[in-house]
Structures are given as C-alpha cells and as structure tokens.
ZAMARGU-4260 file (C-alpha; in steps of 0.2 Angstrom, whole numbers, plus 5000, padded with zeros to 4 digits):
<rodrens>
0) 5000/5000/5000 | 5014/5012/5006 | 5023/5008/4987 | 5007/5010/4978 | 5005/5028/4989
5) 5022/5033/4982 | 5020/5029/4964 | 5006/5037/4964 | 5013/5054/4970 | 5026/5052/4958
10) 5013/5052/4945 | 5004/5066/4952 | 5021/5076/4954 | 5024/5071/4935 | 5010/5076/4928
15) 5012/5094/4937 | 5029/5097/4935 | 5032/5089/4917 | 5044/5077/4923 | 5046/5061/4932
20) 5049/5070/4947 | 5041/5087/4950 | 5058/5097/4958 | 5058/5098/4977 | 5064/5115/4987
25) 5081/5115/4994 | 5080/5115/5011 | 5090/5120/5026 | 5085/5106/5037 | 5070/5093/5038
30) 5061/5087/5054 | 5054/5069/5058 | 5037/5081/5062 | 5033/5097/5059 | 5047/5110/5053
35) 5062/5114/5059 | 5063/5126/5075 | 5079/5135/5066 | 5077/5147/5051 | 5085/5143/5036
40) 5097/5158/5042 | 5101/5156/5058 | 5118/5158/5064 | 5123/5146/5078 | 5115/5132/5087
45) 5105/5140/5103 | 5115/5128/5115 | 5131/5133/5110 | 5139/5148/5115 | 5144/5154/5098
50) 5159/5164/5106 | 5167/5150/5113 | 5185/5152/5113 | 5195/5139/5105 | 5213/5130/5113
55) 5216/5119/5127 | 5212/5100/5130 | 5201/5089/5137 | 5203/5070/5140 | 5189/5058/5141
60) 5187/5043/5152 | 5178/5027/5145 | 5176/5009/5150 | 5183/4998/5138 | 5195/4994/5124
65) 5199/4996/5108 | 5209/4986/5093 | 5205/4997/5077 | 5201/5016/5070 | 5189/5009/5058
70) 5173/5010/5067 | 5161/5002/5052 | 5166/4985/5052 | 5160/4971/5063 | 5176/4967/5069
75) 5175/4983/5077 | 5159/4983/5083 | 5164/4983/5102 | 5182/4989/5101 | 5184/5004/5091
80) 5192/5020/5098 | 5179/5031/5104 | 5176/5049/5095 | 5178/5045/5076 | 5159/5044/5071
85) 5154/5048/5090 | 5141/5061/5091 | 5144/5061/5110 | 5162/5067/5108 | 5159/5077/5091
90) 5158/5066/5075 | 5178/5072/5078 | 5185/5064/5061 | 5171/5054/5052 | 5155/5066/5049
95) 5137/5063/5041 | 5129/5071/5028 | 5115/5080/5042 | 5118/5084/5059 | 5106/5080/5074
100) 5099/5095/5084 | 5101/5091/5105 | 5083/5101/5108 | 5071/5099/5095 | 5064/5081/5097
105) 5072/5075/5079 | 5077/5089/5068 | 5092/5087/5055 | 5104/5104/5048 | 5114/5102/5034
110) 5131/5100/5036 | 5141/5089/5023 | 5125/5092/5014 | 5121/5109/5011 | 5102/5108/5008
115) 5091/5092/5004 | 5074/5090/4993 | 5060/5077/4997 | 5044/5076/4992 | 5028/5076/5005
120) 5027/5055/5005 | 5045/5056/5008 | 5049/5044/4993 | 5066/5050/4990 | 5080/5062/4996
125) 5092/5073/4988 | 5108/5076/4994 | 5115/5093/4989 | 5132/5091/4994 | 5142/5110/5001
130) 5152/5115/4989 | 5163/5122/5002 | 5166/5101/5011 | 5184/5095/5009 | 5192/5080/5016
135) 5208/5082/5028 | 5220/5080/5011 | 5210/5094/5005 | 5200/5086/4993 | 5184/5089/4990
140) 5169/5078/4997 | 5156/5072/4981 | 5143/5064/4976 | 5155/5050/4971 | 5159/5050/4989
145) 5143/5047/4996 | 5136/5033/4982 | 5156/5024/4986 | 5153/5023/5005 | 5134/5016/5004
150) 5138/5002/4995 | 5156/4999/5006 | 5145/5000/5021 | 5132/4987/5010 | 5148/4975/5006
155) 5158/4976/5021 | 5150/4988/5034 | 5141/4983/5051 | 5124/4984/5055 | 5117/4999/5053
160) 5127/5004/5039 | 5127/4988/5032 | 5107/4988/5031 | 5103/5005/5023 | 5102/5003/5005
165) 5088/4989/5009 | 5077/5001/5008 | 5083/5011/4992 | 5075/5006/4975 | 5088/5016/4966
170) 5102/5027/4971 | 5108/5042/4956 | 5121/5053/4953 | 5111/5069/4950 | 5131/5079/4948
175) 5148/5082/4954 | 5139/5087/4971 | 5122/5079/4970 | 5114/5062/4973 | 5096/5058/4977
180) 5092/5038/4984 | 5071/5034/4978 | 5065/5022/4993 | 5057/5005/4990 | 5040/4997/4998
185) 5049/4993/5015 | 5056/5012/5017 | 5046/5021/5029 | 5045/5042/5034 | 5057/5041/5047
190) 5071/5032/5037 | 5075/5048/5026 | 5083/5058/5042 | 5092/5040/5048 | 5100/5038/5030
195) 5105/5058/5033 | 5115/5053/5049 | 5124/5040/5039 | 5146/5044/5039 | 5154/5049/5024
200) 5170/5041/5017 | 5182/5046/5003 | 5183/5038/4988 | 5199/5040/4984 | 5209/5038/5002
205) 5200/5022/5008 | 5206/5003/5004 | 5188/4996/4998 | 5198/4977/4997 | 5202/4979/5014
210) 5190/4987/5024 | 5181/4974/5033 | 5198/4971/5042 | 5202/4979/5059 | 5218/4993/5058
215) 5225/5005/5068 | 5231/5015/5055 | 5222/5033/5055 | 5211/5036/5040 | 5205/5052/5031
220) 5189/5062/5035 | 5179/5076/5033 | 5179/5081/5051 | 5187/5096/5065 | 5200/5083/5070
225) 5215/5072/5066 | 5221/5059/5076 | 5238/5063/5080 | 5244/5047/5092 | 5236/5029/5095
230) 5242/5018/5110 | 5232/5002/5107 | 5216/4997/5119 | 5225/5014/5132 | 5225/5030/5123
235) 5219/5039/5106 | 5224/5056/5105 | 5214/5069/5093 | 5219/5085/5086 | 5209/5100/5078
240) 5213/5102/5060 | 5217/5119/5056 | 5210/5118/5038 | 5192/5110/5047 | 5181/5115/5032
245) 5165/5117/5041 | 5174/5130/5056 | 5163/5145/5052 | 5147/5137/5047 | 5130/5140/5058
250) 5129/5122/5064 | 5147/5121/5069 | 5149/5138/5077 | 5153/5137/5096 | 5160/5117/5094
255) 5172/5108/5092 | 5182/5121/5105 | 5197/5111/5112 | 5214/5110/5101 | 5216/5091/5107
260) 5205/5080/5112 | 5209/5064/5122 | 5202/5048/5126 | 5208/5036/5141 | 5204/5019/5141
265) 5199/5009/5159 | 5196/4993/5161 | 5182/4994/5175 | 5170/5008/5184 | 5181/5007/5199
270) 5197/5010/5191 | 5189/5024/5179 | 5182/5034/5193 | 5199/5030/5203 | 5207/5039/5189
275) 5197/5053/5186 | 5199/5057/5205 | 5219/5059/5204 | 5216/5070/5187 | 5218/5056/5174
280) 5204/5063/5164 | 5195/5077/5165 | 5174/5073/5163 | 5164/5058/5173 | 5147/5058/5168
285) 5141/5049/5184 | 5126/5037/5183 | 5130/5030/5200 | 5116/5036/5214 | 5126/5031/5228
290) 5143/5035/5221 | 5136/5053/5219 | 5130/5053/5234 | 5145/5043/5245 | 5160/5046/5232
295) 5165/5061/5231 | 5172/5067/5248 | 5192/5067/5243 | 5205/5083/5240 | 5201/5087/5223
300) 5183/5092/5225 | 5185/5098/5243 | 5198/5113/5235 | 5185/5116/5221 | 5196/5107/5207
305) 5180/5096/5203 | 5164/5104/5199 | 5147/5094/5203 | 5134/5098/5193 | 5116/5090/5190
310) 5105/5091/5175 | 5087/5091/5177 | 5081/5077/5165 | 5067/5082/5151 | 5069/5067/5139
315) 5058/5049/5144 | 5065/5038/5155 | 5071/5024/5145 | 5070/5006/5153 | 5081/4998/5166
320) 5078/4981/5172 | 5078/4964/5173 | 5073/4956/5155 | 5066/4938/5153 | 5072/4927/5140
325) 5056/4923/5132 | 5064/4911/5122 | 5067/4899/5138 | 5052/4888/5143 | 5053/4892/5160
330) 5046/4911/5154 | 5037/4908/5141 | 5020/4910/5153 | 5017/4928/5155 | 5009/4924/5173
335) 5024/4918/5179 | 5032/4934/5172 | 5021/4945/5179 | 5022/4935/5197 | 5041/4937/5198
340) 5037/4956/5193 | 5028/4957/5209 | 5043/4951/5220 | 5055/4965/5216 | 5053/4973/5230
345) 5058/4991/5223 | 5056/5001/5239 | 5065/4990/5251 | 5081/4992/5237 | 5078/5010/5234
350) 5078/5015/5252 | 5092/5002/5256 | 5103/5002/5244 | 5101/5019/5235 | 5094/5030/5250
355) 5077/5034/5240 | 5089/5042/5223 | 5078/5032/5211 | 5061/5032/5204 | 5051/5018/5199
360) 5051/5017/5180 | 5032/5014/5175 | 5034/5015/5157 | 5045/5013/5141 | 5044/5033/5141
365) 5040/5038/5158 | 5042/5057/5161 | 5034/5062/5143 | 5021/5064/5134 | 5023/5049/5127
370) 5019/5038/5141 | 5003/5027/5141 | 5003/5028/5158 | 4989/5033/5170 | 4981/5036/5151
375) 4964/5029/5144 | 4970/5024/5127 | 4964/5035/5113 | 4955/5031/5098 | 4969/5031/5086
380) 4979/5018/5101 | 4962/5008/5099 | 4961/5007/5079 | 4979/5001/5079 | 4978/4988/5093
385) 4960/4983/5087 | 4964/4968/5078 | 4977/4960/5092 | 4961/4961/5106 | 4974/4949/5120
390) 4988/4959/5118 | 4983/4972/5128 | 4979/4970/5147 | 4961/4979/5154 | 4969/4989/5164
395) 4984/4998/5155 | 4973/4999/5139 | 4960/5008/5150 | 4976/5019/5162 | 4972/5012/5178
400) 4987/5000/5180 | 5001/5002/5191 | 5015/4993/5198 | 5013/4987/5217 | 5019/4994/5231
405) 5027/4987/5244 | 5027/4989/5263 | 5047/4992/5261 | 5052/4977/5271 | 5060/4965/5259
410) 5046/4953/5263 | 5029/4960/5260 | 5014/4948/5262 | 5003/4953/5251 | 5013/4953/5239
415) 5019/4937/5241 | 5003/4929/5240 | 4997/4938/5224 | 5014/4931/5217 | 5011/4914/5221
420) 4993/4915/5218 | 4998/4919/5200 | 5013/4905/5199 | 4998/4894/5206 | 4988/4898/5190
425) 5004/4894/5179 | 5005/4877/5187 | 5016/4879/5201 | 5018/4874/5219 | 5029/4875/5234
430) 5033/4860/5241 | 5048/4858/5255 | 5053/4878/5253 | 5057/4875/5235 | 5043/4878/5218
435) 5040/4862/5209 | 5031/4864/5194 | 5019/4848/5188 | 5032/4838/5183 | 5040/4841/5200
440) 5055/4851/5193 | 5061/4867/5205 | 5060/4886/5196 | 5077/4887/5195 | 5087/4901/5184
445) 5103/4911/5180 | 5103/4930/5180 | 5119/4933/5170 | 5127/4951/5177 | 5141/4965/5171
450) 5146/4974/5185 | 5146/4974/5206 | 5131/4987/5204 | 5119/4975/5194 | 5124/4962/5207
455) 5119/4971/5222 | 5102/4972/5217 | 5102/4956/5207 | 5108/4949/5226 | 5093/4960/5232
460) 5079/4952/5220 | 5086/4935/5222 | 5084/4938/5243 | 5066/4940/5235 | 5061/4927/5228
465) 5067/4916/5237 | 5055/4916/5249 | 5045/4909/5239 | 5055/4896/5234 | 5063/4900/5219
470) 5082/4900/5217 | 5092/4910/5206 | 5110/4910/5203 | 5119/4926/5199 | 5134/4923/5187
475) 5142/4941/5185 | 5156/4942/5169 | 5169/4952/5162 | 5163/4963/5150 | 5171/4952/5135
480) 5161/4937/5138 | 5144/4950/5145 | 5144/4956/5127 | 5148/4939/5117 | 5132/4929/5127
485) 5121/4944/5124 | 5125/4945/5106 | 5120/4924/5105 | 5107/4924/5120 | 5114/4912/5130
490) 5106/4916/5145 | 5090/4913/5156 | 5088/4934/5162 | 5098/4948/5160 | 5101/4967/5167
495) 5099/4979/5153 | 5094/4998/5151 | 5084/5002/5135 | 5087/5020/5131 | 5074/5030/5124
500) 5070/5048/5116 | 5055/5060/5111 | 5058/5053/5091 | 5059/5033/5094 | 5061/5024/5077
505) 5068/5010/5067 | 5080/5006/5083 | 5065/4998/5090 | 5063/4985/5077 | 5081/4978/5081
510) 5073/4979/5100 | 5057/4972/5098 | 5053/4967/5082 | 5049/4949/5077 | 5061/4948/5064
515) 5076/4954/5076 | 5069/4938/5090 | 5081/4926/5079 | 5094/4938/5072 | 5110/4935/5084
520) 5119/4951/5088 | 5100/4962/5086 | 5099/4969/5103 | 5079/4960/5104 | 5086/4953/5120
525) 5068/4947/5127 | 5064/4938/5113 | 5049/4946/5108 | 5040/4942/5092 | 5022/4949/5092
530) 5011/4953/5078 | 5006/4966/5090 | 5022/4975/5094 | 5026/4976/5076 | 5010/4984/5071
535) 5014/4997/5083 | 5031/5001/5078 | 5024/5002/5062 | 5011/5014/5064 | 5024/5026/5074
540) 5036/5024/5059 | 5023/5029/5047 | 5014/5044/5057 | 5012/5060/5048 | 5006/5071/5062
545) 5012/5074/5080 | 4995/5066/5085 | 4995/5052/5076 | 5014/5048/5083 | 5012/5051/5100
550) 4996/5039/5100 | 5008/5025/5090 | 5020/5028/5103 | 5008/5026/5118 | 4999/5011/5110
555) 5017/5002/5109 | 5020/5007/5126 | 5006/4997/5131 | 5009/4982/5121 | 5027/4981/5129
560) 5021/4984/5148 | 5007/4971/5144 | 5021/4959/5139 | 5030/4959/5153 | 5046/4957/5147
565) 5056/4966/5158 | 5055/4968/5177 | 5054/4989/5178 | 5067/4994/5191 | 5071/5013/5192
570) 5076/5029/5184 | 5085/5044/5188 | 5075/5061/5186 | 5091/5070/5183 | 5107/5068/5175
575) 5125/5069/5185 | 5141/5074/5180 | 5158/5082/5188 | 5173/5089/5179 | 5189/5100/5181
580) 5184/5118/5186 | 5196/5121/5171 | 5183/5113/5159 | 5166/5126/5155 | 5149/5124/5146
585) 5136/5136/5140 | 5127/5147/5152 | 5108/5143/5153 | 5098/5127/5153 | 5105/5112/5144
590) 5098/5107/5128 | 5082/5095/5128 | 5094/5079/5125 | 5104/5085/5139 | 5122/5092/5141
595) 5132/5092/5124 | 5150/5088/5129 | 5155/5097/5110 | 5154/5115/5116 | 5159/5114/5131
600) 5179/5123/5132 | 5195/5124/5142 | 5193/5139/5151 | 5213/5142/5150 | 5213/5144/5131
605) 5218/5159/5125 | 5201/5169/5124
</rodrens>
C-alpha cells in the first residue's frame, strides 16, 4: 500500500511538473514532524555559545578497549576508539551528511550536505552536497563519495550501515555534488533523516579490498580533528585540523572548541572513577546514585578542582531492568512473568541500597508525553491495537494500571501471595521451601550480570524470591564474555537499560521486532515476536502528524508493559556529572537531550 501511495505521488508530481519528478525545494533542514525550529538563516545552534574560545584540551574517560580506527566494520563493533563517528564526543573525524539538533525532538541541519529535497510522501531524498566540504588531504567531498561509501557499508559495513540501501530502490548521481536515493515498499517516513546521519568516506583515500579488516592506521575524514597518536586498547589522541572546512558554518559555530582532544581507556567503573579522581581525565558523567552521593568526599573536590553539577532530565525515561528470556520455557507463561514482577521489592532496594535516589520506572517513556501511563487509550491507540484484542491488558489499555507497592520490608505479604497466587495459576507449587512445577521440577534460573552494581540488586531480587522458593543464581562476567552471550542469548535473564527519546524509530525494530527475535547480535534481548508490537512500531514509523505519533507511541507502550518482558526497576529524574573547574559549558539550561559535551571549552585557552 505504502509503494502504491508513492507511485502514485510520483505520478501526480509528474503530471504537474512535466517530469518524472516534480523538483523539490532546497531545504536547510527537515524534521521527523513538523518543521524545523531554526530558520534557514540562523547563525549558531541556541546551546552553544557561539563565542566560545578555541585552545586547550580535554581527556575523556571510558570503559573499555579498543583494537581498530575503523569504526564500520564488525570486527570493530565493540572495540573501536571512541570519537571518530561519535556524536557524543563530536563526530571528531568521520561526519554525516545531516547533523542531529540536541533540543528539537528530531530535527536534522545540513552539514556535509548543504540543503536536501524530498517530496511530501518522503519517497526519496536529495543530497545537495556543500560546495565548500573538503576531506583532511583537502580534497573535496562528492557525490561520488557518498554513492562509494553506501555500497562499502552494504559489502563490508556493520549493522546499521550495512542495512541501509535495503530500503533504496535506486540510488543516482544527479552531479559532481548531488545524489538523490528513491525508497522502496519497505522504506518508511522516518528512514530519510536515519540515512542523513549516515558517515561519509572518501573515495579515493580508503582501501575498499580491505576494509572489513580491523587497523589502527588513521584514515582520512571530513571532520574538526586528526588523530595525532594511537596507543592500542589505552589511549587515542585527537587534534583540531586547522583547515576543518565546516569551522565557520552556523551548525558548527561554538563546537568543536578544544585543540586536542583525548580519550583514556579503563578497564572497569572502579578504576575509571579512581582515575578521574587523581586528574587522569578530565569529565565523569556519573550514573551512579550512591557513588554521587557517598564518592566524592576526597582533596580534589574539597579545593574546588572538581565541579558537581546535576541536570534536570526532560527526555523519557528509557527502561532499566531485569529482562526475561522469552525464548526459555521456563518464561514463556506471561503469569509467571508478571508474578516474579511482583517480587521485586523496589522500595526495600531504593531506600536500602540507594537511599530513596531512584524512581520507579512505570513506562517505556515515563516522564513524557509519550507515556501510556495513568492514560485511557485513545482512539487512534484503539484502531491500531483493534485487531490484536489479548495483547493488551484491561487495565493499561484503560490507564488504571500500576506497579505494586510494597510495605518496604523485603518481605511483604501481600505481595507474596498475589505472586504465588499467579505462579499457582501457571501450574506451580511449593513444596519443602522449594517451587516444583507439575512435573516436580524446582523454578530454577541464572541471571547473568556485568558489573558489582547490577549484582547488588540482582543479590537484592534473588533475597526476593526466594522466599517463595525460587532459586536464582547470579553469574556476574567480564565485560568480553557479557557482550559475546548477549549478542548469541545464551542466558535465562539479564540486566539491561533500554534507552529511549522523544523521536523513537527503526531502533525499535532491532529491540522488539519479530524479525530481530532470531537475528543474533540484534539487541531483541527478550525475545519478543508479536504481531502486535510490530503493528505498533509500524504505525509510529509511518505517522504523519504529531498526534498520530504520540498515539503510536503510547499504544506500543502498552503492548510492551502488557508483555511483561522486563521487570521495571528505576530511573534517575536528573542527570550527574563532575569535571575539572578548568573545563566550562554554556550558560543557561542544557539542551532537551541533555548536556552536549561538544561545546563545552577549556577555560585556560587563550580567549
């Protein structure tokens, strides 16, 4: 229907403009609703302070390691140097064709491309690329470029990249600096501003017959830095290009500050905060509630050398929990699921081992207007979950649901019997302490862990439900093996966070989508495949108004909550982060996505 849609439009475009396609405005930026808060001349993003001045250094601290520069390939995909094609550092050597706005829900400016051209159905996209765009040899980016690193990516990229020109029908040369991609069937409205995020390489500087192999030698981009100094898996050194085409643009005023960037490799939370407390880097984003609160009583912050600053949140909550592996037998009974929902005793943790920090996350978007909770569904939520009647429970399709509370003791009756009195239901009994099912088998299960903070509250839940018999065994990892078993899902449960934004999209299909449940390495770590969930994503993928979205976005909300997939543990209402008093940011309220490391500056530059 969607194809017959676009062809159709393409005729009516045709038959008005005398070609096969009527000829789209230029335009400055495109939205994923609406237009674009930033006129087509505005002179600097309103986060940034545009007079910034430019010098110093900052170095990073991350958790990890890494073995290559070439952050594409799938060799790489957990062990390539941080900032190359990192938005959080800066996009510092590889950019994209648009770049991301932090505070409009999911507006896109030029920047390798000067303007674009769509039509209203959104059946293709035109790249205009800036005349003025040079790769660091001084070449100039083109079209050829652009059309060269789609099909690498398609050859020999990772997922994403690797997946993109699935939904491209054609792909053109248009001229020296233009080229337009024409969608196919399975495209949808939001993947025009996904392929606009997509890296650009050169043609001529990159070893295609090589590519999907794993190197440490520095490549060319199009972007503010260089990198100067690589010490493998430890240390990659950036610094600012002084022939950075895009320094004067709009979109790039007021970034991009520091004349060297660095980034430090630890190989634990514990030894990266120990580090940035004796002024091995210079930024720690803290998402540690009792570290924030317990951690930071030692010299450097007592002189005022460290700042602490918090960020009042205003993007949704995401979801932090425990995740069943549907796939196992022993889950596959949603009872069961939402009994062992009940036992996590969220208060007793909260005020125990987190002195009351967190809030209880109640929704896929909590915190926004996206949220279906406390909601009556609307009409448009009732047309797209109409034909899936069961996969909706009463009470969250109506907005009277809500997670129980407990009386904060560890042990809370009521709660314990509405738990067994659903394990019951599900063919269950407890029998000389332990719960047999009918074959007289115990509920027994591993909850596989990262870290010591995931196993203090895992040893928290399994306190829990053992009390009603059930045993589980915690088997906390190294990071090499966390990634490798979630990427294959060998395991019965797992802690995972599920980020989320004001503009959800095609990620969700690799979350929750029945065609990811099978797809190793997809991040559908519950296993979900319902017909359901991916009517919703759908729906939200294919929304034309801001209505219509937030509805798809609510009635997937509901799907997901009614699944029961993942045992909702807690959210932070604000965002933490402490830094060298050397280090500055732009006065006024963060930006909607939060604070944008990429303007802040070294204070000791020259001004």
């Amino acid at each position: 229907m969607r194809q017959l849609l676009r062809t159709l439009a393409m005729l009516a475009a045709a038959l008005l403009g005398g070609g096969i396609i009527a000829h789209a405005e230029p335009l400055h930026g495109i939205a994923m609703h609406g237009e674009p808060a930033l006129p087509a001349d505005f002179t600097h993003l309103p986060y940034v302070n545009p007079d910034a001045p430019k010098g110093g250094k900052v170095t990073y601290g991350v958790v990890g390691s890494f073995d290559s520069v070439r952050p594409f390939i799938v060799k790489s995909m957990r062990t390539t140097a941080r900032g190359l094609a990192d938005p959080v550092f800066g996009n510092l050597v590889y950019e994209p064709l648009m770049q991301r706005s932090q505070d409009e829900p999911f507006t896109l400016y030029g920047l390798l491309a000067e303007t674009v051209e769509w039509d209203d159905e959104r059946s293709f996209i035109q790249y205009n690329i800036n005349p003025a765009a040079r790769w660091s040899d001084g070449q100039p980016v083109t079209a050829d470029d652009v059309i060269f690193t789609m099909e690498l990516f398609k050859e020999k990229g990772r997922p994403p990249y690797s997946t993109r020109l699935n939904r491209v029908e054609k792909m053109e040369k248009l001229g020296p600096l233009s080229v337009r991609f024409t969608f196919n069937d399975s495209s949808n409205r939001e993947f025009p501003l996904i392929l606009s995020l997509t890296p650009v390489l050169p043609k001529h500087a990159t070893d295609a017959d090589n590519f999907d192999q794993s190197t440490l030698e520095p490549g060319i981009g199009s972007g503010p830095y260089l990198v100067s100094d690589v010490k493998p898996g430890e240390r990659i050194t950036y610094t600012r290009n002084p022939d950075y085409w895009a320094r004067d643009l709009p979109i790039k005023r007021g970034i991009d500050n520091y004349d060297e960037i660095a980034v430090e490799y630890f190989l634990s939370e514990t030894a990266q905060f120990e580090a940035f407390k004796k002024g091995v880097f210079d930024i720690y984003p803290d998402g540690s509630a009792t570290n924030w609160t317990r951690g930071y009583d030692f010299p450097a912050v007592n002189s005022g050398e460290i700042v602490r600053k918090e960020y009042e949140s205003k993007i949704p909550s995401g979801m932090y929990g425990f995740v069943f592996n549907t796939r196992k037998a022993l889950f596959e009974d949603l009872r069961v699921r939402q009994a062992l929902t009940l036992l996590f005793d969220f208060e007793w943790a909260n005020r125990s081992l987190y002195d009351n920090t967190y809030t209880r996350t109640r929704s896929f978007w909590d915190g926004s207007e996206l949220s279906s909770y406390g909601k009556p569904a609307d009409e448009r939520e009732r047309e797209i979950l109409a034909p899936f009647p069961e996969a909706v429970l009463p009470e969250i399709m109506d907005g009277t649901w809500t997670l129980l509370v407990t009386d904060g003791s560890g042990r809370d009756r009521k709660v314990q019997r509405a738990a067994l009195t659903l394990l019951q239901e599900a063919g269950y009994r407890i029998e000389n302490g332990r719960l047999l099912d009918a074959n007289n088998r115990p509920f027994t299960f591993d909850l596989m862990t990262q870290n010591e903070g995931q196993e203090k509250l895992a040893i928290a839940f399994q306190r829990s439900l053992a009390a009603l018999g059930i045993e589980m065994s915690i088997r906390t990892v190294d990071d090499a093996q966390y990634q490798q078993r979630s990427q294959t899902f060998d395991y019965d449960m797992i802690m995972k966070s599920f980020s989320s934004s004001l503009s959800p999209g095609a990620e969700q299909i690799n979350r929750w989508g029945s065609a990811s449940r099978d797809q190793q390495g997809s991040f559908n770590f519950s296993g979900a495949a319902s017909p359901a969930l991916d009517a919703a994503i759908d729906a939200l993928l294919n929304a034309r108004t801001a209505e219509d979205f937030r509805s798809a976005v609510r009635a997937y909300d509901r799907v997901l909550l009614s699944g029961h997939y993942v045992i909702p543990a807690f959210h932070l209402g604000k965002s933490w982060v402490a830094h060298r008093s050397r280090i500055a940011e732009p006065e006024g309220e963060a930006p909607l996505y939060g604070y944008y490391l990429p303007a802040w500056w070294d204070k000791t530059a020259a001004p």
